[in-house]
Structures are given as C-alpha cells and as structure tokens.
C-alpha positions as CSV (number, residue, x, y, z in Angstrom):
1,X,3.0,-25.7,-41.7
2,X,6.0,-24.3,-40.8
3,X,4.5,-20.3,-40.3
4,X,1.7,-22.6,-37.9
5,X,4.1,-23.9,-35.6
6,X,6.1,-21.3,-35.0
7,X,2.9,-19.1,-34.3
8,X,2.4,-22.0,-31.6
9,X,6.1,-22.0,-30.3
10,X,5.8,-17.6,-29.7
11,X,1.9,-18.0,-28.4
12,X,3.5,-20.8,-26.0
13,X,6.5,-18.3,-24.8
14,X,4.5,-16.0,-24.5
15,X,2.4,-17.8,-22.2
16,X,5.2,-19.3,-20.1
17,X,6.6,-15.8,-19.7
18,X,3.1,-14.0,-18.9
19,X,3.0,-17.3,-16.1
20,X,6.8,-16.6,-15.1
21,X,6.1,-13.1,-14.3
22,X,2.7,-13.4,-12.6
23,X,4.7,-15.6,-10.3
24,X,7.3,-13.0,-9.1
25,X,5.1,-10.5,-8.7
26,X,3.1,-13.1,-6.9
27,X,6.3,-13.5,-4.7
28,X,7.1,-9.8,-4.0
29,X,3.7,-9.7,-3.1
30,X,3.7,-12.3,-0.5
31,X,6.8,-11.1,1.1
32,X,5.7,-7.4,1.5
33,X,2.5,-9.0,3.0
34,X,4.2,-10.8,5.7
35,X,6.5,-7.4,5.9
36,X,3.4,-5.3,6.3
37,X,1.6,-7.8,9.2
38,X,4.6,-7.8,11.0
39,X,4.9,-3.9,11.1
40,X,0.9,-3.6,10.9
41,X,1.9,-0.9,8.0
42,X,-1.1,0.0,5.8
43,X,1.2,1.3,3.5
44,X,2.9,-2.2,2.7
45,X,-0.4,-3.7,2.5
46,X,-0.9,-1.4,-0.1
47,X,2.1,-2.0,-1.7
48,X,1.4,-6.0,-1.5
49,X,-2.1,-5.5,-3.0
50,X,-0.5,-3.7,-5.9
51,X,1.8,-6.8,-6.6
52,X,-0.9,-8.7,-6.5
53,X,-3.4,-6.5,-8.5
54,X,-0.4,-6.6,-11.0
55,X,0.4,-10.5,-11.4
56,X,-4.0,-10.5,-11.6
57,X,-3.5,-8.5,-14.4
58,X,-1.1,-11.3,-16.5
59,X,-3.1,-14.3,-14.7
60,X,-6.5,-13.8,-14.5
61,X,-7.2,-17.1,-13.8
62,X,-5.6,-17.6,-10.5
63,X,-7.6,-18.4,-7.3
64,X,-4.9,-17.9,-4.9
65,X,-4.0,-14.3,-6.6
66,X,-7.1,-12.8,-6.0
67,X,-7.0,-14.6,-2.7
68,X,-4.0,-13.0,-1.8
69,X,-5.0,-9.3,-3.0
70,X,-8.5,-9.7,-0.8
71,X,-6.1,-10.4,2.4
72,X,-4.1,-7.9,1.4
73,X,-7.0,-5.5,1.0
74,X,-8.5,-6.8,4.2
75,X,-5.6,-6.0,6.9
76,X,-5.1,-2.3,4.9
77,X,-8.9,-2.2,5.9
78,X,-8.3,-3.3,9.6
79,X,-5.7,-0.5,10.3
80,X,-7.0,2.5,8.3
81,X,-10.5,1.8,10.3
82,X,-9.7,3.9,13.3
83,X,-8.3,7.0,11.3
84,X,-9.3,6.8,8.2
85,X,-12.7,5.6,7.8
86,X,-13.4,6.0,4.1
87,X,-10.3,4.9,2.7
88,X,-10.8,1.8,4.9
89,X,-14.8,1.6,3.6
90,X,-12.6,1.5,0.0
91,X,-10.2,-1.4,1.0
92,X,-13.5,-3.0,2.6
93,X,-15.2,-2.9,-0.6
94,X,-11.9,-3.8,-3.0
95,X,-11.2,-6.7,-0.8
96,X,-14.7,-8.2,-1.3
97,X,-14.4,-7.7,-4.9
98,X,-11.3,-9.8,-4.9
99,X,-12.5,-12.2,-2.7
100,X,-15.8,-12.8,-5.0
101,X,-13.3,-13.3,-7.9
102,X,-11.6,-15.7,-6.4
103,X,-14.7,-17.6,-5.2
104,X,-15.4,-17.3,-8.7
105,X,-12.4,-19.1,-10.3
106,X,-12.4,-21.5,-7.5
107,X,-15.6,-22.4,-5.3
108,X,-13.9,-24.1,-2.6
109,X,-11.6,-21.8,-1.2
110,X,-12.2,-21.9,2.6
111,X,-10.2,-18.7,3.2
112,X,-11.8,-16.7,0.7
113,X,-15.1,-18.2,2.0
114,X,-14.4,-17.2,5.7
115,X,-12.7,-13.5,4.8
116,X,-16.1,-12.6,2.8
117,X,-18.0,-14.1,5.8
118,X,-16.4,-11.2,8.0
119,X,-16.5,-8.6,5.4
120,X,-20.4,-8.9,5.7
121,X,-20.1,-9.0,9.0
122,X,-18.4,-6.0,9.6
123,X,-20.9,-4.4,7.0
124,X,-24.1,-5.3,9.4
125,X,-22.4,-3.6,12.4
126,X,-25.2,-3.6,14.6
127,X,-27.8,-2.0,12.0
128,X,-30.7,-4.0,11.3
129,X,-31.7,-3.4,8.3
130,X,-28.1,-4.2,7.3
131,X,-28.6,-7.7,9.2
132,X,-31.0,-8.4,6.7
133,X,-29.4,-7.8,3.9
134,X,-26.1,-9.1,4.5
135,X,-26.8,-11.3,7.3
136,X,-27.5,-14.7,4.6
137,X,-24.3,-13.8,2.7
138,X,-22.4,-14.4,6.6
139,X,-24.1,-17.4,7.3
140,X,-23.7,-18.7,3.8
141,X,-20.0,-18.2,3.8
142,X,-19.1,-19.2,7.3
143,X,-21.1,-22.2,6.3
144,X,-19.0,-22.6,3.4
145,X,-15.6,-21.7,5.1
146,X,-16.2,-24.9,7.7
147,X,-17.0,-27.2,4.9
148,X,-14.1,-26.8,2.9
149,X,-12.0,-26.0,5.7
150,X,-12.5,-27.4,8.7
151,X,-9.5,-27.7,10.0
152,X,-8.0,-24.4,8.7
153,X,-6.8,-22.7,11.6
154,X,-7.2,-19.1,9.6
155,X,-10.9,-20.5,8.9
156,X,-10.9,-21.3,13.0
157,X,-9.7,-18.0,13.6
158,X,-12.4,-15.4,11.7
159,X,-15.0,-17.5,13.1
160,X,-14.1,-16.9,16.0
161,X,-13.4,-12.6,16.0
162,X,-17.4,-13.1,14.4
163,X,-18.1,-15.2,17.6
164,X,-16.6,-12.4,20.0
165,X,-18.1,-9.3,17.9
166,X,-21.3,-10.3,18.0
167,X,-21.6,-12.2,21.5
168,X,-24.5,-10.9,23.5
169,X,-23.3,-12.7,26.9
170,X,-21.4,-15.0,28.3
171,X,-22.6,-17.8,26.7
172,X,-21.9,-16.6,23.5
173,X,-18.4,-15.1,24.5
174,X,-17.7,-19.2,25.5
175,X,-18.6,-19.8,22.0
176,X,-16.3,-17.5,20.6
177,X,-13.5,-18.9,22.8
178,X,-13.9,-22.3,21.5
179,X,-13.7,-21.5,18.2
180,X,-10.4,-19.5,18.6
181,X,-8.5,-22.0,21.5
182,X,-9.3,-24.7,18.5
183,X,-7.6,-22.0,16.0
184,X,-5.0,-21.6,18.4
185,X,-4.1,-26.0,18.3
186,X,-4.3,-25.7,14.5
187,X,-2.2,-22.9,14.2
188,X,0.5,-25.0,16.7
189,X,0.3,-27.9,14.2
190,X,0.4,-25.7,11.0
191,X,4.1,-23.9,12.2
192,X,5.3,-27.3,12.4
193,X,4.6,-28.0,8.6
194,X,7.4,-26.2,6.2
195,X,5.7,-23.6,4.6
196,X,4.8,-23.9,0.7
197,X,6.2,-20.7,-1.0
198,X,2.4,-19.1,-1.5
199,X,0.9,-20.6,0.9
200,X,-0.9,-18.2,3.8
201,X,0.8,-18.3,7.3
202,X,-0.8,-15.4,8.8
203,X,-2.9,-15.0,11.6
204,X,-1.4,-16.7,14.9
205,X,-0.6,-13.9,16.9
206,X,-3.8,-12.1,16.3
207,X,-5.7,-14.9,17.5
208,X,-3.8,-14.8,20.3
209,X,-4.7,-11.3,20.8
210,X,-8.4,-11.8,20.3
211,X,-8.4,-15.0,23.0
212,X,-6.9,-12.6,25.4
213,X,-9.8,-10.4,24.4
214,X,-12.4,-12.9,24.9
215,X,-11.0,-13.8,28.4
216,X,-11.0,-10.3,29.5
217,X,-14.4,-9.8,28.4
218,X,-15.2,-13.5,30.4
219,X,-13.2,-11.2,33.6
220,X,-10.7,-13.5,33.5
221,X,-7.6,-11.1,33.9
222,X,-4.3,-13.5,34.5
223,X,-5.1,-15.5,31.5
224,X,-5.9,-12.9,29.4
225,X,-2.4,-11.2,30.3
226,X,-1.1,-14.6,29.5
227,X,-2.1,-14.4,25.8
228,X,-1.7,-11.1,25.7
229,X,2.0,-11.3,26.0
230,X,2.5,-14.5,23.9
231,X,0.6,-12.4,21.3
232,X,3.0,-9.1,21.7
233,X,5.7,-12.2,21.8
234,X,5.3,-13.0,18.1
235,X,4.0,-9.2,16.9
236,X,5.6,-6.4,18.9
237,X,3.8,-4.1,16.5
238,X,0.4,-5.5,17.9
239,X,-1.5,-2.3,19.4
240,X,-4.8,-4.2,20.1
241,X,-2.6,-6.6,22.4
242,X,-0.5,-3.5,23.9
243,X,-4.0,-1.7,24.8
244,X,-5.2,-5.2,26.5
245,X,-2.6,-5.9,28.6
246,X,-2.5,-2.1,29.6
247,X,-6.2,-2.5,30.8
248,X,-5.9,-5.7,32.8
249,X,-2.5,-4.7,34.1
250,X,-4.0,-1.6,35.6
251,X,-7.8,-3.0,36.4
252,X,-9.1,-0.4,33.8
C-alpha cells in the first residue's frame, strides 16, 4: 500500500513538473513571438517555434501549443517567401501540420480554423488544378473559423487578406474591405481587454496595412496613406506598409 502511493505521489510530480515546464517554454515562446512580429525577424519566429515545438514535446495534449507553433510557423513563412522560397514552402507545410494537430486536440479553435483556411489558400495560388484540390479544405475552414469565431478580430482579419488575394474586381475588393474594417472595430475593442498571459494579440497593424492595400487597389490614395501610416504607427518594421505609402505618395 505504501510502495502504491508513493508510485502515485512521483507519477503526480512528475506530471505537475512536465506541466510546469511546458508552461515556461510556453511563455518564452510567446514573448519571442511578439519579439519577432515586432521586428518581422524570421529568425525569432524560428526561435519561438522551437519553444513551442519544445513545451509540445512535454504536453502533447495542448491546443493552444500547437496553436501557437502553427502561427509561429506561419509569419516565418510570410517573410522567408520573397527570398527564400523553399524554406518558406517548409514553414508553409510545418505550420499546417501544427495547425491540423491542434484542430485535432481541439475542434473549435477559430484561429487554427482560419490560419489553415489561408494556408490552403496560399497553396491554390491561381493554379487550377490546385483549386480543386484544396479549394474545399478553404471553404471548409473559413466556414469553420466564422462559426466558432465570429467575432475574432484575427478570424475577421485572414478573411479578409483571402478576400483581397483573390478579388477579381471591385466588387469583390468591397468585400474584402468589409471583412477587414470589421477586423479593424474588433481589434479596437480587443486592446481594451487586459491581455490573458497566452492569449494571441497579434495582427492589428497588419490589418491596417492590408486596408490600406485594399483602398489603393479601390484608387482611393488619401485613405490608403491614412492606414498606411497608422499601420507603420504601431510596426515600424512593416515593409508591406513602407512600399504602399511609397507608391501612393509618389502616384506609382
């Protein structure tokens, strides 16, 4: 009796310590995430994926870890892209993998849902045989995305950039705007919320840069200066908003 419960006293310790190191790392991770989107360093979002990758490792039955290593794995993707083609295709392809496991673990998870939705979005890039292979995995998870997030203004947000990506006029590019001005309000109401020590608070000034995107491709020049310059406000580092208000500053 006595040999059984202390097995069950070192099995529980060992638990609570696995769970008590899972969260650092979870917390390291988080930090250099926010470190890395600040910077747009591909390098840090390396480094946070790692973390995460790592506290994965002790608990594999976290949702919000492998949540966090897919975004992670998602905004390496975004700034290898332009100069590093396959070692983005390889974040692209990691990032869906944790995404899927999280989806896994928990069904429900309207960022997770709406990250994938873009990943196979991405993956179609104009081709059409691509379309129809990957085009009901978009629909599916943007469908998912809305339902359990409605009102999630990263949710909001990716809809959106999928909007503006693959608007074929004007009509569409409206759409698109919608969809990111009503990120934009949820965003607003989300910063005045204290932040929960996990939870995701990425994504306002990007949307900011993609609205001035979408009103430059609607030739709408002062307002997309206007977000232009509240984006580069919040995220000096943000080239995609330093291009655009280069271009509409100088007509080009």
């Amino acid at each position: 009796m006595i040999r059984t419960l202390l097995f069950a006293w070192l099995a529980v310790s060992l638990i609570a310590r696995a769970d008590d190191a899972a969260d650092k790392l979870v917390g390291a991770g988080v930090a250099e995430f926010n470190a890395a989107y600040q910077a747009w360093d591909a390098g840090r979002f390396a480094t946070a994926a790692g973390y995460f990758r790592q506290a994965g490792a002790k608990d594999p039955g976290s949702a919000v870890i492998f949540y966090w290593r897919g975004a992670a794995l998602f905004h390496r993707m975004l700034q290898l892209r332009d100069h590093d083609p396959k070692a983005a295709d390889s974040a692209m392809d990691a990032a869906m993998e944790s995404l899927e496991a999280a989806l896994d673990l928990d069904a429900n998870h309207a960022e997770s849902h709406a990250l994938l939705g873009t990943l196979y979005g991405m993956k179609i890039h104009g081709g059409m045989l691509r379309a129809i292979r990957y085009g009901p995995s978009v629909q599916n998870h943007r469908k998912e995305a809305l339902r359990c997030g409605p009102d999630n203004p990263r949710v909001r947000y990716l809809l959106g950039t999928c909007l503006f990506h693959t608007a074929k006029d004007d009509a569409g590019r409206r759409d698109a705007l919608k969809s990111l001005l009503y990120a934009e309000k949820l965003f607003a109401e989300e910063a005045k919320r204290p932040a929960k020590p996990l939870e995701p608070r990425w994504g306002r000034s990007s949307c900011r840069t993609f609205i001035g995107r979408t009103y430059e491709s609607l030739r709408k020049p002062t307002e997309a200066a206007d977000y232009y310059r509240m984006a580069l406000a919040e995220h000096p580092a943000d080239h995609e908003a330093k291009a655009g208000l280069a271009r509409v500053q100088t007509g080009n």
